[in-house]
C-alpha positions as CSV (number, residue, x, y, z in Angstrom):
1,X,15.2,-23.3,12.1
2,X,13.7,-26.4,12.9
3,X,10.0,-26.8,14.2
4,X,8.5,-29.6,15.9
5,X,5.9,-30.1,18.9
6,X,3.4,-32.9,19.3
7,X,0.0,-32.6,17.4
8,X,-2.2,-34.3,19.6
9,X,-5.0,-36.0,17.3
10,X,-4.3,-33.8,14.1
11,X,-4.1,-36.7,11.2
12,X,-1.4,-38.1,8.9
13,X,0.0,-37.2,6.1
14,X,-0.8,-33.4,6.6
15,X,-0.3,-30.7,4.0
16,X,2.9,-28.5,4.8
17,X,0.4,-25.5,4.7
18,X,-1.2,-26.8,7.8
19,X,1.2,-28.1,9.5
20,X,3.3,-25.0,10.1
21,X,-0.2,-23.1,11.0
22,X,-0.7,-25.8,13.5
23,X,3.0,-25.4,14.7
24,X,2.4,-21.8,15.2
25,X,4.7,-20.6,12.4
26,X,2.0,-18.7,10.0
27,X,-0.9,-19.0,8.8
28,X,-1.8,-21.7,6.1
29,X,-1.5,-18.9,3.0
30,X,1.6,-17.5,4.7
31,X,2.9,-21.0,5.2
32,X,2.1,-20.7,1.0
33,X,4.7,-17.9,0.5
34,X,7.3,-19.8,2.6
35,X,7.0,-22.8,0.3
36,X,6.8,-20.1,-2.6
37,X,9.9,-18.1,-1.5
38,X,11.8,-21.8,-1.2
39,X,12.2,-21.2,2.8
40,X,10.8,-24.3,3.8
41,X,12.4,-28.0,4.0
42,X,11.2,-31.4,4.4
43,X,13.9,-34.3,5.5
44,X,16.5,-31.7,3.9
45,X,14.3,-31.6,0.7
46,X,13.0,-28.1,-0.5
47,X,8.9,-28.1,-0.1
48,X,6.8,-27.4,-2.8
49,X,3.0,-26.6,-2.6
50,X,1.4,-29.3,-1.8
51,X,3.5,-31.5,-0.4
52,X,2.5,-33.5,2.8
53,X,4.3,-34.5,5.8
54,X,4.3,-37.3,8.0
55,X,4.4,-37.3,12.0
56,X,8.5,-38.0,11.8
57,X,9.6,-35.8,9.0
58,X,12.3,-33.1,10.0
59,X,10.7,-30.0,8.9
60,X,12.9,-26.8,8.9
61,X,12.3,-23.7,7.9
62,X,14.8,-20.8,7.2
63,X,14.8,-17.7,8.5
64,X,14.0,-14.9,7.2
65,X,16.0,-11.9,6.3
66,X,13.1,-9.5,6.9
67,X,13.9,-7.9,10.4
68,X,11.2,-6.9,12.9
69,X,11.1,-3.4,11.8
70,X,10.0,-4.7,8.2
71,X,6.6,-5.9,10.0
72,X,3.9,-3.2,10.2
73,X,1.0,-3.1,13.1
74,X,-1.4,-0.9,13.4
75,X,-4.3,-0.1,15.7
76,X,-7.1,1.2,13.5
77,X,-10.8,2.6,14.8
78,X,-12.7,1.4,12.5
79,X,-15.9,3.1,11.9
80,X,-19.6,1.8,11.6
81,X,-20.5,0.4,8.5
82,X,-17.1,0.0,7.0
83,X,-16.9,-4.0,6.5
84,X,-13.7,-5.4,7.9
85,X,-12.9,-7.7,4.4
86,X,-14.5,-8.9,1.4
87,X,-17.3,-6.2,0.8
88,X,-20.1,-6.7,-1.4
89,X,-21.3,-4.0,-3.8
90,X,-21.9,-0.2,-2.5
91,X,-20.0,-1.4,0.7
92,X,-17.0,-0.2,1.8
93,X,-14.0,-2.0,3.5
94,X,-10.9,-1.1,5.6
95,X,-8.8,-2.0,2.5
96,X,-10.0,0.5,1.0
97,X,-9.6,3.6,4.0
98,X,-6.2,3.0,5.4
99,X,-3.1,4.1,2.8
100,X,-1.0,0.4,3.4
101,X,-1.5,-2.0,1.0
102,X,0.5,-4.9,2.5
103,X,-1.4,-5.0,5.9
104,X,-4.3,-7.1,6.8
105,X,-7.4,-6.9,9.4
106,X,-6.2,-9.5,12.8
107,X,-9.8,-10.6,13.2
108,X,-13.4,-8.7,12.9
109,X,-15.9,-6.2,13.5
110,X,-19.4,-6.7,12.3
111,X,-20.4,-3.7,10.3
112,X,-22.9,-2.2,12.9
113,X,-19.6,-2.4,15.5
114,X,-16.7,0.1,15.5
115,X,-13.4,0.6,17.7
116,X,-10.4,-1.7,17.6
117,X,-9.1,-3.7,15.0
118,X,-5.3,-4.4,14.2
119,X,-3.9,-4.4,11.0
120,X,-0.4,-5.8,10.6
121,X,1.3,-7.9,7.4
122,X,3.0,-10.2,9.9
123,X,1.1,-13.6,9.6
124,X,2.7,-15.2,12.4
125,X,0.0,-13.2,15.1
126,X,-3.3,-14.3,13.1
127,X,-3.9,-17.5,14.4
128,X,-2.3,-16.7,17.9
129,X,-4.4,-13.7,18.5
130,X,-7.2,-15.6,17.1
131,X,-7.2,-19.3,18.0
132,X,-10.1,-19.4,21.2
133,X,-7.6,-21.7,22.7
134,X,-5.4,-18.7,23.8
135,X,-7.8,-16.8,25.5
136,X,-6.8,-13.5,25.2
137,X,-8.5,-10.3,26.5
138,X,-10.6,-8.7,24.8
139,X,-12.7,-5.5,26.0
140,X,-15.9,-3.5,24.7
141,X,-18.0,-0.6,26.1
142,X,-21.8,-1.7,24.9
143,X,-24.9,0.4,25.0
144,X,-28.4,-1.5,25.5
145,X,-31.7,-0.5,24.5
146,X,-33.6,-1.3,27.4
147,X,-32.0,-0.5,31.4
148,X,-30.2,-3.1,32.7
149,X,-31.5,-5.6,34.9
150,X,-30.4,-5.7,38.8
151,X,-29.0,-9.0,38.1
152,X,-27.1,-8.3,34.7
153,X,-23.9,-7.9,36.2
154,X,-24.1,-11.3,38.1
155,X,-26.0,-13.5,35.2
156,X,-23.3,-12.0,32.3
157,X,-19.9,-13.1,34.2
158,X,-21.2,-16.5,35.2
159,X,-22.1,-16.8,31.8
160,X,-24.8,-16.9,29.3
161,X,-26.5,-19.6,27.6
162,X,-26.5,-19.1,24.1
163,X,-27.9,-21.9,22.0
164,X,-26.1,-24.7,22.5
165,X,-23.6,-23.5,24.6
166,X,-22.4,-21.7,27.8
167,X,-20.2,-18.4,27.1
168,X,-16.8,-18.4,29.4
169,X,-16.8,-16.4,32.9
170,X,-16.4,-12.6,31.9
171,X,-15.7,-9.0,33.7
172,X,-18.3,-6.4,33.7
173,X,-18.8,-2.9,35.0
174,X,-21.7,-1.3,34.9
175,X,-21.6,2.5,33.7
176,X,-25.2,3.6,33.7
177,X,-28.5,2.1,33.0
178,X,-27.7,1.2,29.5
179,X,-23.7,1.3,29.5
180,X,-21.8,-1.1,30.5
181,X,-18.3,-2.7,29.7
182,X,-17.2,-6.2,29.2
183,X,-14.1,-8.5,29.2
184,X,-14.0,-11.5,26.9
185,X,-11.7,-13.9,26.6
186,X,-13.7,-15.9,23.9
187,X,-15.1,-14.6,20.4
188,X,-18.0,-16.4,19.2
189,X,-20.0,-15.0,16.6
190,X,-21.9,-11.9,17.8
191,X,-21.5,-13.2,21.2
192,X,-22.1,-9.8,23.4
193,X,-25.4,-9.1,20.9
194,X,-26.4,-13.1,21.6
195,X,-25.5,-12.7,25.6
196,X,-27.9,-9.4,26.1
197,X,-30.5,-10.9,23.9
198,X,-30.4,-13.8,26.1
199,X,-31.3,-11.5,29.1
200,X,-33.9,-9.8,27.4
201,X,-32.0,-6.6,26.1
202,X,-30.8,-5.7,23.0
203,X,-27.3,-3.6,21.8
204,X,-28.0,-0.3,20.3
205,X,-23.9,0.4,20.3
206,X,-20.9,-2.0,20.5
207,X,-17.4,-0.7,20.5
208,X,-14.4,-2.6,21.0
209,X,-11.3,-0.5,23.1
210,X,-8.9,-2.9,23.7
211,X,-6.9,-6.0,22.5
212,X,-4.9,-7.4,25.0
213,X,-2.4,-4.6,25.9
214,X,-3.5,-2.5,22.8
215,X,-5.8,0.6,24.0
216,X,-8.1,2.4,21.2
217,X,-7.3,5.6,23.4
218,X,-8.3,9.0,22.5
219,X,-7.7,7.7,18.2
220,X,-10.5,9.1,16.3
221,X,-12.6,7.4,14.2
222,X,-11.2,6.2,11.3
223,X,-7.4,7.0,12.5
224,X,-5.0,4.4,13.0
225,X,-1.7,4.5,14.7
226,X,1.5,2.4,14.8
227,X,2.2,0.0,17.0
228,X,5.7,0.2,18.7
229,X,8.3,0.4,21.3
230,X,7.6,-1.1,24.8
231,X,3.8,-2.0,23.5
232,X,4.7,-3.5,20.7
233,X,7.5,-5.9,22.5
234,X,4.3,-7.0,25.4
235,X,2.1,-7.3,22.9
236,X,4.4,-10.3,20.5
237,X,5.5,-11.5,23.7
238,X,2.2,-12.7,25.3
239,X,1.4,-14.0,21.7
240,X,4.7,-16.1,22.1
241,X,7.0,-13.8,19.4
């Protein structure tokens, strides 16, 4: 199959690695295992790792005989203080919780945070579930320390001024005094825990219950679930698959 879409501004040469993660095709370490398994072709040339490509080299890469159902993805509830990757010493991650050994966290929750997470071994999704430039929903159910403001609602979707920047237009709905849900379409780093500290609160609970199309549901702490049929098909479809 042969890739190709203008990279505005990106520089050349470029290393294969990158340039199938900025066509969309993997990530850069899956882009690795294509190279590795021999899938991938430069001006009819099999790629090896570290080769680098200029803006009007034919780069093909061919398909592979995994099928669909070979993929895994899972929607996992992770708990509080299980770290998503990478834990240090007396920490414990999701790695070491969920019985799959060939799936891997789509994104983060900060240790403190719990709900949502998708685990899947299909690199393709990482980068377009991920990249802030595809804006996709995202939604939480936050408890606050203090009551919220008259004017929360209003000042949170217009956005919050966070250091040195202005966080996107967002949905909220107000629960109680302290409870109230929100709709991102951006991920910056503890961005909900930034925006209430902004406005003079502070989060005692963040929980995240959705991903796009993918609901957390009634799925108990620490359960995961599959990811399949009709769901699944939205869900790779509005991530261009």
């Amino acid at each position: 199959m042969a890739i190709k879409k203008t990279l505005e501004k990106e520089p050349y040469p470029m290393r294969i690695n990158k340039y199938l993660a900025l066509q969309g095709h993997s990530t850069r370490r899956g882009a690795d295992e294509l190279i590795k398994e021999h899938r991938v072709m430069i001006n009819g040339t099999l790629a090896v790792l570290g080769d680098k490509v200029e803006e009007d080299d034919e780069v093909e890469v061919k398909q592979s005989k995994k099928k669909l159902a070979a993929y895994k993805y899972l929607a996992f509830n992770k708990p509080k203080e299980v770290i998503t990757h990478s834990p240090q010493k007396g920490e414990k991650d999701i790695a070491s919780i969920i019985p799959f050994k060939d799936v891997f966290p789509v994104g983060r929750l900060d240790k403190d945070s719990h709900g949502l997470i998708i685990l899947s071994n299909d690199g393709r999704i990482t980068d377009r579930l991920l990249n802030p430039k595809h804006s996709h929903e995202k939604e939480y159910v936050v408890r606050t320390l203090h009551k919220l403001r008259n004017n929360f609602k209003e000042k949170m979707e217009a956005g919050v001024k966070i250091e040195d920047s202005v966080t996107k237009p967002c949905k909220i709905r107000v629960v109680n005094e302290n409870i109230f849900e929100i709709t991102l379409t951006e991920g910056k780093k503890h961005q909900i825990k930034r925006m209430c500290v902004a406005l003079f609160n502070e989060v005692t609970d963040l929980k995240r219950i959705r991903i796009m199309n993918i609901q957390l549901g009634n799925l108990g702490s620490g359960q995961y679930r599959e990811i399949t049929g009709e769901e699944l098909q939205t869900f790779l479809k509005s991530l261009g698959l």
